[in-house]
C-alpha positions, 0 to 999 in steps of 0.5 A, a space after each residue: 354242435 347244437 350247444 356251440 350254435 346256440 352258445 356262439 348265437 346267443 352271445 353275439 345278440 346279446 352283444 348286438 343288442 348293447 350296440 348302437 342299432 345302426 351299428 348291429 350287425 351278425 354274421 354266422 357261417 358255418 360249412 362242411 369242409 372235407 366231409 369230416 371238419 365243421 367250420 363255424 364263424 360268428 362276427 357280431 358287434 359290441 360295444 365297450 370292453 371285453 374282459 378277459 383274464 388269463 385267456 378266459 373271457 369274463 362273463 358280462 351278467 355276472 361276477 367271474 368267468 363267462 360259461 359260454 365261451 369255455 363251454 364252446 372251447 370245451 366241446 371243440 377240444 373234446 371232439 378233436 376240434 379246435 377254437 379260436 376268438 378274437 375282437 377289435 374295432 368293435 367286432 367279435 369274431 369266434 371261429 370254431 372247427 368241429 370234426 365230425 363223425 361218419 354216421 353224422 353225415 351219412 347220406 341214404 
């Protein structure tokens, strides 16, 4: 949970800090759903084009795919979980759904 908060995090302010400062924005939500399901949605600004390839997001540091995103996808798979990312008019949107484990939210 920790890695996909800081990955979706981390992203978003580096997009946002692209943009226009009038025009940076952040959103994240993240809730418990059924005591068993994490939902977590990261909305950020950015400006110019994203660059994806083969459904995989190409990294804006460096030549090739970006980590981050794959790494996010991969964690939410493994756990039974599901993601989802989507951009247009200048919006980045990552959805992601974690399923959780009993002893995670155990309460005394």
């Amino acid at each position: 949970m920790c890695l996909v908060l800081s990955n979706l995090l981390e992203n978003a302010l580096e997009a946002s800090l692209k943009a226009k400062s009038s025009n940076r924005r952040i959103h994240a939500e993240v809730y418990l759903h059924h005591k068993h399901l994490l939902l977590i949605q990261v909305e950020n600004t950015f400006e110019g084009k994203i660059q994806e390839k083969n459904h995989i997001f190409q990294s804006s540091k460096r030549t090739g795919n970006g980590v981050g995103i794959q790494s996010v996808r991969h964690i939410a798979e493994k756990n039974g979980g599901d993601s989802s990312f989507t951009y247009e008019n200048g919006v980045f949107t990552a959805k992601i759904m974690l399923r959780i484990q009993k002893t995670a939210v155990s309460h005394p």
